[in-house]
N, C-alpha and C positions, 0 to 999 in steps of 0.2 A: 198534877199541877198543884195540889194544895194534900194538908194533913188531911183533910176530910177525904179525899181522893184517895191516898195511903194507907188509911184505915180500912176502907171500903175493899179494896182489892188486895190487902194483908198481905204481910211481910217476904212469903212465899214467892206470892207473884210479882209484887216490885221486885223483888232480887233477881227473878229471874230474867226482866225486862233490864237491868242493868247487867247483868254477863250476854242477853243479847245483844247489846249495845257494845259490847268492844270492853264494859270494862273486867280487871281481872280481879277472880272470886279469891274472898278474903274471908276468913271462918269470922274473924271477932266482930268481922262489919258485919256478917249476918247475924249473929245471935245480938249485939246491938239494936240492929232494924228492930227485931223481935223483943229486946226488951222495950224499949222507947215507946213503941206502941202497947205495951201493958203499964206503963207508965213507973217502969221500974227502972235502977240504975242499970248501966251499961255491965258493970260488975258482977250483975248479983245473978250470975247464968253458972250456974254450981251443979255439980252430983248428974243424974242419970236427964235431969234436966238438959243440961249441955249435952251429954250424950245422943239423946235422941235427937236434938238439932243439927247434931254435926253429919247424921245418918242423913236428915232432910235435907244439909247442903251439900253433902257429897254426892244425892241422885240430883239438885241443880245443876250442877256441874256439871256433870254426866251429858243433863238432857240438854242442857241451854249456853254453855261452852265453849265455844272454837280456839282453839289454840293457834290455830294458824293465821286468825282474823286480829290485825294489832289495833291497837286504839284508834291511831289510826285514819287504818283502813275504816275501822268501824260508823269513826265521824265524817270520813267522806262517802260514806253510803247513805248516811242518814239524812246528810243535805244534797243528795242525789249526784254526788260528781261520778261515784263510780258504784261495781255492781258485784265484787268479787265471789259470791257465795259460791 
């Protein structure tokens, strides 16, 4: 709910709460989340840096993902209309 909440549970685990939510994973919105919270520009994700991020949102994906689950569907699970998993 707030940045202090965000910080707290790092960039890993919001992101991951947001592809369980229906939305769909996007490389540059991750390594953003990640820079923002080191208080660095959106840009400045270079070299083996980006590399190994892209490693950690490739197993998000993986783990936290459905493809078959649309937006959605995602947002009428959320305010309980439906249950599709």
């Amino acid at each position: 709910m707030t940045a202090e909440d965000l910080r707290e549970i790092g960039a890993d685990a919001a992101y991951a709460k947001l592809l369980e939510n229906g939305n769909r994973p996007h490389f540059i919105g991750f390594y953003a989340l990640h820079m923002a919270l080191q208080g660095r520009p959106w840009n400045d994700c270079k070299g083996e840096e980006k590399k190994a991020l892209r490693v950690k949102f490739d197993a998000l994906k993986a783990t936290h993902f459905n493809e078959d689950k649309s937006e959605l569907d995602a947002f009428m699970d959320q305010i309980g209309l439906i249950d599709r998993r």
